[in-house]
VEXDREN-2710 file (C-alpha; in Angstrom, 1 decimal):
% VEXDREN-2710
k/r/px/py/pz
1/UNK/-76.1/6.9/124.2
2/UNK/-72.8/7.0/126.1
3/UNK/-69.7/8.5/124.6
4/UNK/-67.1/6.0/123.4
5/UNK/-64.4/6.4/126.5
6/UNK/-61.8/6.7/123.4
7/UNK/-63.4/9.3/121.8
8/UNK/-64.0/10.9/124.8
9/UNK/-60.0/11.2/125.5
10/UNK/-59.8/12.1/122.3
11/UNK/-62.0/15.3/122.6
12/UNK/-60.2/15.9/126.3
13/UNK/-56.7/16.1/124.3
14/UNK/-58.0/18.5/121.6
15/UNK/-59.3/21.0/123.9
16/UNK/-56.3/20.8/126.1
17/UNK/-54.1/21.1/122.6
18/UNK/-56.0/24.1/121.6
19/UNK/-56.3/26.4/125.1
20/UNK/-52.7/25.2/126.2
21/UNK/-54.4/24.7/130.0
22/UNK/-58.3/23.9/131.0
23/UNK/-59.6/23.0/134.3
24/UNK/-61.0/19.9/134.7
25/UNK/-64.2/21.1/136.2
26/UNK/-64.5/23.2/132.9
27/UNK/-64.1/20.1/130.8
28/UNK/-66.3/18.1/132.6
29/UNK/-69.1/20.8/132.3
30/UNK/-68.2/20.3/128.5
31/UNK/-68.4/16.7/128.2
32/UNK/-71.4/16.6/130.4
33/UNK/-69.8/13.9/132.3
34/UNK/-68.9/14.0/136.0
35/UNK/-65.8/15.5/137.3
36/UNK/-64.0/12.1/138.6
37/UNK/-64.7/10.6/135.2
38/UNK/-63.1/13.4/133.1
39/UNK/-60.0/13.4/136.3
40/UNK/-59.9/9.8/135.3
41/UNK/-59.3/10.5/131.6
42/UNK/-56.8/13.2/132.5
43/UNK/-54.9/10.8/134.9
44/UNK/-54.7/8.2/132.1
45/UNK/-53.7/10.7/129.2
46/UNK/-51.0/11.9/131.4
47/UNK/-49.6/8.4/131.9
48/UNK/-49.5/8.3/128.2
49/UNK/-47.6/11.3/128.0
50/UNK/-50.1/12.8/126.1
51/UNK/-50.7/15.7/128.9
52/UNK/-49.7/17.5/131.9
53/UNK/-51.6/16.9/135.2
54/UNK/-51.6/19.7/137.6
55/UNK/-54.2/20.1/140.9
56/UNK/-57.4/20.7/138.9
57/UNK/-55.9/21.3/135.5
58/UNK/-54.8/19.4/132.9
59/UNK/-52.4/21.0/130.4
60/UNK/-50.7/20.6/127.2
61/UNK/-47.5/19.1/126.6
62/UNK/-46.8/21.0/123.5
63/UNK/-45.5/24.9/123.9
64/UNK/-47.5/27.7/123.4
65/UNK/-47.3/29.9/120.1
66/UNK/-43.9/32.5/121.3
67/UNK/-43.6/30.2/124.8
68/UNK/-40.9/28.6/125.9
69/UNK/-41.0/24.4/126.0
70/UNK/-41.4/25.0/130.2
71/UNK/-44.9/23.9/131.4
72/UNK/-47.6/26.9/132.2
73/UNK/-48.3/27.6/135.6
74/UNK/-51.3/25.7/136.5
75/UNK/-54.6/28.3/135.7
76/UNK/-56.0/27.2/139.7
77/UNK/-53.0/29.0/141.3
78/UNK/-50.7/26.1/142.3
79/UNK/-50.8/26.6/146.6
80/UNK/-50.5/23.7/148.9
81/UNK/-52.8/22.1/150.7
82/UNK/-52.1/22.4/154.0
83/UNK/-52.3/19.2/156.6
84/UNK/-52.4/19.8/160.2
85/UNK/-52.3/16.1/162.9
86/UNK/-51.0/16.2/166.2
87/UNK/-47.5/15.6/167.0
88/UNK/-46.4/12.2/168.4
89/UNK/-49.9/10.7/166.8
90/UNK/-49.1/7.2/165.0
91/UNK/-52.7/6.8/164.5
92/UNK/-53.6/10.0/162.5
93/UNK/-49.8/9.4/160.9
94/UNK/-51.2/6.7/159.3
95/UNK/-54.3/8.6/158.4
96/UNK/-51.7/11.5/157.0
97/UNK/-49.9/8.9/154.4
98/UNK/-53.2/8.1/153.2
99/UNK/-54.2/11.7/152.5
100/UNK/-50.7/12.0/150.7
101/UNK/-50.9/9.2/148.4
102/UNK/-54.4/10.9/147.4
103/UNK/-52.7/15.0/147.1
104/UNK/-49.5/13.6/145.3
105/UNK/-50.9/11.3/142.8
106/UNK/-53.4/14.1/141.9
107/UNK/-49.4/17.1/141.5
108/UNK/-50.8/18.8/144.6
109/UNK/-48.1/19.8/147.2
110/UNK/-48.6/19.4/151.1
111/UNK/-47.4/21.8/153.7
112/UNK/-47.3/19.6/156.5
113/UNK/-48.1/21.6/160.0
114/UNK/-47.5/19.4/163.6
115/UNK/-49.5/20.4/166.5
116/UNK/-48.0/20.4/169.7
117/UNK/-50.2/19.5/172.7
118/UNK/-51.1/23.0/173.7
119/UNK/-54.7/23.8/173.5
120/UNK/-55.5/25.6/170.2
121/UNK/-52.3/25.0/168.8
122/UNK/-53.7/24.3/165.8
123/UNK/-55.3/27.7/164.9
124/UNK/-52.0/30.0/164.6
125/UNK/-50.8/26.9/162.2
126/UNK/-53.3/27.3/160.0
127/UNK/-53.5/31.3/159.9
128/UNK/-49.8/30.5/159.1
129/UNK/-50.4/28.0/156.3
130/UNK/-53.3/30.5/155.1
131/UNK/-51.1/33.9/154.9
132/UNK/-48.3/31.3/152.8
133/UNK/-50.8/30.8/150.2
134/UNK/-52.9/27.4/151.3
135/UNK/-55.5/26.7/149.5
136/UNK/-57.2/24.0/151.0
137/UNK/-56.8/22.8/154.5
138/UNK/-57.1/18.7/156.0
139/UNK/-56.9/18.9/159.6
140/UNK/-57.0/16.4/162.4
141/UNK/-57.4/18.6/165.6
142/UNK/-56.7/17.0/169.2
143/UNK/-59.3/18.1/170.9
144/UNK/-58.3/16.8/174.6
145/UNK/-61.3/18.2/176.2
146/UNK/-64.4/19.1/174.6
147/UNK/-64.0/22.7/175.8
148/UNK/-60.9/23.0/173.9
149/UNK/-63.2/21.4/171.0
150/UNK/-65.8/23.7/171.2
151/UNK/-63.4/26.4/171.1
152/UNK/-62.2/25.5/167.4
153/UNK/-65.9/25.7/166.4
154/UNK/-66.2/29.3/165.2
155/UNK/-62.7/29.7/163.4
156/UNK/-62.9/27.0/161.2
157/UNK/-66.2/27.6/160.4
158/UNK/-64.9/31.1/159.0
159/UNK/-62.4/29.6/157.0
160/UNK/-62.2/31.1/153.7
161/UNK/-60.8/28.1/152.0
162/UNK/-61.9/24.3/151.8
163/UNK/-61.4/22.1/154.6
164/UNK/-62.6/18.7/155.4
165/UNK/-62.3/17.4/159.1
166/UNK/-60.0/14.0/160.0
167/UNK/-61.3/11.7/161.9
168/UNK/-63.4/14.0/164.5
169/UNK/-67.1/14.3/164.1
170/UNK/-67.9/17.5/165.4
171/UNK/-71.5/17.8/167.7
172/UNK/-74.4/17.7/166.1
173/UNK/-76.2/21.3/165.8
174/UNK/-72.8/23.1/166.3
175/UNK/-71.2/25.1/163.0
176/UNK/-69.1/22.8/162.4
177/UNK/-71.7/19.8/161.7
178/UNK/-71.8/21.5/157.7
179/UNK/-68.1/20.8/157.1
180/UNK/-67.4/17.8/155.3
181/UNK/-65.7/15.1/157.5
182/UNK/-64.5/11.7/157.2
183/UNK/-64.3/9.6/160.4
184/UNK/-64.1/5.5/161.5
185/UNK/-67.5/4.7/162.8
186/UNK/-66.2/3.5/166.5
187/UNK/-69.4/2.4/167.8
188/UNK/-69.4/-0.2/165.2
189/UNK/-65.6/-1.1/166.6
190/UNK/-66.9/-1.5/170.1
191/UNK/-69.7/-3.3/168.5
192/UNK/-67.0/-5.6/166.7
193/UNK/-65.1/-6.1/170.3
194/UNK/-68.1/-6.7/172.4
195/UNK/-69.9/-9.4/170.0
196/UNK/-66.5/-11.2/169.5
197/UNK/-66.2/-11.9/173.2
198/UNK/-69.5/-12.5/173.9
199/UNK/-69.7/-15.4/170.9
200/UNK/-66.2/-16.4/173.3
201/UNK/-68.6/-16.8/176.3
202/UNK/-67.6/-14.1/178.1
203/UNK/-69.9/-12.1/180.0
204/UNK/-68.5/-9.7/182.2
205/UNK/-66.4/-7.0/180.5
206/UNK/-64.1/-4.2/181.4
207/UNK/-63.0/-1.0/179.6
208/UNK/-60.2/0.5/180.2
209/UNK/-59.9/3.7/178.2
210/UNK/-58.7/6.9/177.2
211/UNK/-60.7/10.1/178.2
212/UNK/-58.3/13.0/176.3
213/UNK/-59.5/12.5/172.5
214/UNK/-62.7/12.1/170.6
215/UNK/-61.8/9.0/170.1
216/UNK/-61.8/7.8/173.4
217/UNK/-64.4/9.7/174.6
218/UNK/-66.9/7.9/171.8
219/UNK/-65.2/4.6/172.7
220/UNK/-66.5/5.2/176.0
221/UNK/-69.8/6.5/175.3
222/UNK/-70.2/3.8/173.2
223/UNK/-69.2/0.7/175.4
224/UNK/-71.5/1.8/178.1
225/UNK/-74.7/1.9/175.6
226/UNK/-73.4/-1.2/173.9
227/UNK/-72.4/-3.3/177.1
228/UNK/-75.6/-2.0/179.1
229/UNK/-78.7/-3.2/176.5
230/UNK/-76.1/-6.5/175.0
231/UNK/-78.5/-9.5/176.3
232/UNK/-75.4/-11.5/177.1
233/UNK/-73.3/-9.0/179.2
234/UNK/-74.3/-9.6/182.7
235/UNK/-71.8/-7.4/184.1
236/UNK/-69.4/-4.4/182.7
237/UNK/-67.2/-1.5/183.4
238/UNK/-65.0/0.9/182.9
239/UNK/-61.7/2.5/184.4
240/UNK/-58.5/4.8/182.9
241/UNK/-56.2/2.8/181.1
242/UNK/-53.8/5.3/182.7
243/UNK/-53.1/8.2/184.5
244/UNK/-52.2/10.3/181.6
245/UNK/-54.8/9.3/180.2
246/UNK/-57.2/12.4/181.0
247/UNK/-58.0/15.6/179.1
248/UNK/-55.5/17.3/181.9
249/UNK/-53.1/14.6/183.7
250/UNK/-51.8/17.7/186.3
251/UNK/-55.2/18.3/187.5
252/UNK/-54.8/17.0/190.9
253/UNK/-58.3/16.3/191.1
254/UNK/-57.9/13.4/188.5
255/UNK/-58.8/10.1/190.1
256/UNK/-56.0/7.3/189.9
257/UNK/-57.2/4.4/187.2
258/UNK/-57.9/1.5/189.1
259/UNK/-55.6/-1.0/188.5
260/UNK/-57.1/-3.6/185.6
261/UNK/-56.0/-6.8/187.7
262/UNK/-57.7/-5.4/190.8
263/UNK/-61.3/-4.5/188.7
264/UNK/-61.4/-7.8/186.9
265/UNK/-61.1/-9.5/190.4
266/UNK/-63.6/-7.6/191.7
267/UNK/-66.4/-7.7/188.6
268/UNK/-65.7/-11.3/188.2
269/UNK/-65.0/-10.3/184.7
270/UNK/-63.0/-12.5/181.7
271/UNK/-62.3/-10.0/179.2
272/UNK/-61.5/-6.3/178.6
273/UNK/-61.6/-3.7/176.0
274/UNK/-58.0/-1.8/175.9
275/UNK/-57.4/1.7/174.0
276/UNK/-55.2/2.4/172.7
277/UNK/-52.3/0.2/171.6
278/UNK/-49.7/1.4/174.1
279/UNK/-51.6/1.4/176.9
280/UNK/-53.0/-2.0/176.0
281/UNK/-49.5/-4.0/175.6
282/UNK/-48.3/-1.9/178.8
283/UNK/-51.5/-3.6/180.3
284/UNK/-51.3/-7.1/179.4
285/UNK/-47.4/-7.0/180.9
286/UNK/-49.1/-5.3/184.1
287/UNK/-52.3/-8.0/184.1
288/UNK/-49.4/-11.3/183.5
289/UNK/-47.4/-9.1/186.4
290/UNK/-49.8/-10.0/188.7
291/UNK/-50.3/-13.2/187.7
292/UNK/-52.9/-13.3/185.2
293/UNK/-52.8/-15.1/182.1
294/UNK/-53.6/-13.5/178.3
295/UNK/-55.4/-15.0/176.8
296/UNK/-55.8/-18.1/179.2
297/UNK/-57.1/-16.1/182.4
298/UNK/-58.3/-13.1/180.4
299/UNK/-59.3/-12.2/176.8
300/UNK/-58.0/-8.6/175.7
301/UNK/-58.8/-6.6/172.5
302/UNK/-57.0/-3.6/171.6
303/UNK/-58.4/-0.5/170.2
304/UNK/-56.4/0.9/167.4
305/UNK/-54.0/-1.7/166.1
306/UNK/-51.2/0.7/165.4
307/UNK/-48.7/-1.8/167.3
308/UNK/-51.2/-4.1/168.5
309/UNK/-49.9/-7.0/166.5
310/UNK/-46.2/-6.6/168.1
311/UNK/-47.1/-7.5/171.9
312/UNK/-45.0/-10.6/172.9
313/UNK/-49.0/-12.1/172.4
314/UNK/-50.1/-10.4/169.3
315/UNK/-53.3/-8.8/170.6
316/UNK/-56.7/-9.0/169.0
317/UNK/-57.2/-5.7/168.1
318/UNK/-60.5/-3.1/166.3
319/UNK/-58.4/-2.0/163.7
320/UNK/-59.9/1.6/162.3
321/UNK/-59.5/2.0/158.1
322/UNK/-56.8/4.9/159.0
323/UNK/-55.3/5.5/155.9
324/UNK/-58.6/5.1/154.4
325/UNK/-60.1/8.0/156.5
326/UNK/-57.2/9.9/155.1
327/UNK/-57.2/9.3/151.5
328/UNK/-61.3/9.8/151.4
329/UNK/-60.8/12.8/153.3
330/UNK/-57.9/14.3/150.8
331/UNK/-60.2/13.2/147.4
332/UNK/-63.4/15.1/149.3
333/UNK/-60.8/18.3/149.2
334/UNK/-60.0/17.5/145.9
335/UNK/-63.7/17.6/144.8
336/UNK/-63.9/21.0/146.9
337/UNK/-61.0/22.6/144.9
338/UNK/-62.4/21.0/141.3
339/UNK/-65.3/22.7/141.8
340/UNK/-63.9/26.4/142.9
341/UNK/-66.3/25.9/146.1
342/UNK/-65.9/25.7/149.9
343/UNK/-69.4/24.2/151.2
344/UNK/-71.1/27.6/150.9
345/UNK/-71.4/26.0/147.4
346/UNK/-71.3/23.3/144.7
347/UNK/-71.8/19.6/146.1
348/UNK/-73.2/18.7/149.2
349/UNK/-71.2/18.7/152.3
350/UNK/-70.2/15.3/153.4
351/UNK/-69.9/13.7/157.0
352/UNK/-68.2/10.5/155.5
353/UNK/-68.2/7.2/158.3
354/UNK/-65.8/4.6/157.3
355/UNK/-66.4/0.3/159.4
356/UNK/-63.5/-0.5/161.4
357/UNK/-62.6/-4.0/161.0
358/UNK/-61.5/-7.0/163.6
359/UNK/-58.3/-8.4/163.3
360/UNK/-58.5/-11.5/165.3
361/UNK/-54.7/-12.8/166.4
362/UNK/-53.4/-14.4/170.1
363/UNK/-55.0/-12.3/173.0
364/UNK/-58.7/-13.9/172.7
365/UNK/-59.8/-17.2/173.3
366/UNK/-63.2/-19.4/174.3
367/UNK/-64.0/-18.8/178.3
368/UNK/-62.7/-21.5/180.3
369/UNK/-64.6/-23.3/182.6
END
């Protein structure tokens, strides 16, 4: 028979009383009750006042026998966890506050760590954060080219400490598929876009996207398996939404995007596929500046919705669960730091894919004619 959930607090509070500090994992084993229930109990003992809640340890209020009345340092050690995203990255920003919401709620501190574009800029931050006592690491590489990804494999599989992935999903087979990672599930955005516009009527397509992320690159990847088998896309394709959109935008080699206006003439197509945000309001202004009509002449949904909703024509945009990726990807840490394990150990490792949504606004419309 189930415990009573009071008397269950009430047991959580006496041990806590008696040993001054316990780790949750500890009391969990005790209770015989999962780990997020007993971090549940701690959480609403400590908005009693009836604990302390530190990062895997809950702790008595009450001094120790010959202690002061300050609070115990917290028996896991106390470090930060450190969080590494891109600089100049709204999108992974967004997944950033939702990974802090998680780590602060839970008395954990973040040392925040901004990548600059350089490839593997990310691995001297977190050697950094390491060597200044991190004890967990959430990281968002950038991973332009998939060289530079590849590159990251064997370090952070080394890494001594827990880490959970952000929004990447490494390839499958390489040592980094056993790390846990949370990530939006973009073929199901495409998926989202294309079926929207199709129920519209339209069925010629365009893509223009990003090639210098994951992200894009599975946008991409995706749009062309989902556009070539849909039974009611008779014609699609695909160009750079910019320039600077590449893995490497001074190669000289890279090919100029072909303007959208130009390719839509030319396909015959009614409706396009724009990532990101940015590049998809710059778009629309280019596509009106030559004389064609959003959503009258042409029906556009943005990839992202970071700023999507802003355009003079709020644009019709996949919208990703960003914050969500964040805050599952901070309580998998949390889980990982509970238990005392990285994923040599303890629970199974975790490859976590979160559903975009569609968030339908001015930029789409039925086909005319």
């Amino acid at each position: 028979m189930r415990e009573p959930v009071g008397l269950r607090r009430q047991r959580i509070l006496a041990a806590v009383q008696s040993r001054g500090a316990i780790r949750v994992s500890d009391l969990a084993a005790e209770l015989e009750v999962s780990v997020v229930t007993v971090r549940r109990d701690v959480e609403h003992l400590a908005r009693e006042g009836k604990l302390r809640r530190g990062h895997g340890v809950a702790r008595s209020v009450l001094p120790e026998a010959g202690q002061g009345t300050e609070p115990q340092p917290a028996a896991d050690g106390g470090g930060p966890v450190a969080v590494v995203v891109p600089e100049r990255h709204a999108y992974l920003y967004e997944a950033l506050h939702g990974a802090r919401s998680v780590l602060e709620e839970a008395g954990v501190r973040i040392a925040l760590h901004i990548a600059p574009a350089a490839a593997g800029a990310e691995r001297p931050l977190v050697e950094r954060a390491l060597a200044d006592g991190a004890r967990g690491v959430l990281i968002a590489p950038r991973w332009r080219a998939l060289a530079t990804e590849e590159a990251d494999y064997a370090w952070l599989s080394d890494l001594d400490v827990p880490a959970v992935l952000m929004e990447r999903r490494p390839r499958r087979g390489s040592a980094l598929h056993a790390l846990d990672s949370v990530c939006t599930d973009h073929w199901y955005g495409v998926h989202l876009a294309v079926e929207h516009l199709t129920r519209l009527g339209h069925r010629r397509i365009v893509l223009a996207a990003r090639d210098d992320s994951p992200t894009a690159r599975t946008v991409r990847a995706a749009f062309a398996e989902i556009a070539e088998t849909h039974p009611d896309v008779d014609a699609w394709a695909v160009t750079l939404s910019s320039p600077a959109a590449t893995p490497d935008p001074a190669d000289e080699g890279t090919a100029e995007p072909v303007a959208l206006h130009t390719l839509m003439a030319g396909t015959g197509a009614t409706a396009a596929v724009l990532h990101g945000d940015v590049d998809a309001l710059m778009l629309v202004q280019s596509l009106r500046d030559n004389g064609v009509r959003v959503p009258e002449d042409c029906s556009v949904i943005a990839y992202d919705d970071v700023v999507a909703a802003l355009g003079s024509t709020p644009l019709t945009a996949v919208s990703p669960p960003k914050a969500e990726v964040g805050r599952t990807a901070a309580e998998l840490l949390l889980r990982r730091l509970d238990a005392g394990t990285s994923r040599a150990g303890g629970a199974p490792v975790q490859r976590v894919e979160l559903l975009p949504t569609l968030q339908v606004r001015g930029s789409t419309a039925p086909r005319q004619g």
